[in-house]
C-alpha positions in Angstrom: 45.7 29.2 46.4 48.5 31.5 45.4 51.1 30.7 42.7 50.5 26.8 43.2 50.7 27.1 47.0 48.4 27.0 49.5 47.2 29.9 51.5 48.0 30.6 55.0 46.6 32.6 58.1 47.9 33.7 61.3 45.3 33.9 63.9 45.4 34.7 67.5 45.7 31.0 69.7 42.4 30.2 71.5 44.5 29.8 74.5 46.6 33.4 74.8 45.2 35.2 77.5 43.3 38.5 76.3 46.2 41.1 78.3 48.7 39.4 75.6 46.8 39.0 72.7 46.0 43.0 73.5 50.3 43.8 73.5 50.7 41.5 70.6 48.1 43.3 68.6 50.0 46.8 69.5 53.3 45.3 68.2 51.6 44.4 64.9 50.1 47.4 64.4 52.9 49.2 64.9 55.6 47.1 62.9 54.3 46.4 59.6 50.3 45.2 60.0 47.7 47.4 58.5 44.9 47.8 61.6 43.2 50.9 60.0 40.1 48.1 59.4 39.7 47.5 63.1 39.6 50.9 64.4 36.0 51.9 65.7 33.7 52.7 62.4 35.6 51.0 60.4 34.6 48.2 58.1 36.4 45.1 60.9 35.7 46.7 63.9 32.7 44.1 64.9 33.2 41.7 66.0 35.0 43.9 68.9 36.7 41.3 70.5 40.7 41.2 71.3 40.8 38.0 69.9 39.1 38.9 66.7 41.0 42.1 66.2 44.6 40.3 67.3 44.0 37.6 64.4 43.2 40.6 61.9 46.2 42.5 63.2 48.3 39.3 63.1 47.1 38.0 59.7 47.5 41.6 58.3 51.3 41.7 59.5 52.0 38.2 58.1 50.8 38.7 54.8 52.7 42.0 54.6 55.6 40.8 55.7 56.4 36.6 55.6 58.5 37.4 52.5 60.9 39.3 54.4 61.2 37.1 57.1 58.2 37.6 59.2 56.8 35.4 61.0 53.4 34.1 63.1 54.4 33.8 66.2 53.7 37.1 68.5 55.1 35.8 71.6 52.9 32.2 71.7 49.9 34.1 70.8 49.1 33.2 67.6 49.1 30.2 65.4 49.6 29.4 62.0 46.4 27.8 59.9 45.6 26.6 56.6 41.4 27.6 57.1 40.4 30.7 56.2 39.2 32.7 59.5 36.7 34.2 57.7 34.9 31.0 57.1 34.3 29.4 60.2 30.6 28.4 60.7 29.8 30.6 63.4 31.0 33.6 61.8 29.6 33.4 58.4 25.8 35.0 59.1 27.5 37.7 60.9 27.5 40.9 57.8 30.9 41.8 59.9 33.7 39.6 59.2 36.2 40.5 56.8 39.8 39.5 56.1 42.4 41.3 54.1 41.8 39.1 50.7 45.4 40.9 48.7 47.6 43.1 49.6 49.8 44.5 46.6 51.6 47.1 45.3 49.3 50.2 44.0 50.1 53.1 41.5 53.5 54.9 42.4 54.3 51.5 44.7 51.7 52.6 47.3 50.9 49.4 49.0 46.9 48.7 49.5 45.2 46.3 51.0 41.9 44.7 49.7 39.2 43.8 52.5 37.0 41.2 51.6 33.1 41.3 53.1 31.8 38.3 53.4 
């Protein structure tokens, strides 16, 4: 919970076909989301799945950006939710998952983003 408010997450809709999720994902990436985290060797990469890396991608740009009038909605492909992705019982024994837990202004106004391990 965040200033009295509950947290929310964007995540990629169990129903949007993988070719969308996929252009989604590049629009994220390249308008405000952070996807260094998913890139191969990096800490997010696994699982490698476009609908694992679209809900990073699409959490990472709403997070960054639903104070200036961003929005969850990636053409239909993703969904707004009040769970946290990075607890759902099948993914917790995997050493892999990971969420972007803050993201916040650094020294000089540098942004950073925290990833959390679980």
């Amino acid at each position: 919970m965040l200033d009295g408010q509950f947290e929310d997450y964007c995540v990629a809709d169990e129903q949007a076909s993988e070719y969308d999720l996929l252009g989604a994902m590049n629009w994220a990436c390249s308008n405000g989301a952070n996807c260094t985290a998913i890139q191969e060797n990096q800490p997010c990469y696994l699982p490698n799945t476009p609908k694992d890396h679209a809900s990073y991608a699409f959490n990472s740009y709403y997070q960054n950006m639903k104070h200036q009038g961003g929005g969850c909605y990636f053409t239909a492909t993703a969904v707004l939710t009040g769970a946290d992705p990075s607890k759902k019982p099948q993914e917790i024994l995997s050493i892999h998952v990971c969420k972007i837990a803050r993201s916040f202004k650094g020294i000089n106004n540098s942004k950073l983003d925290l990833v959390k391990f679980l």
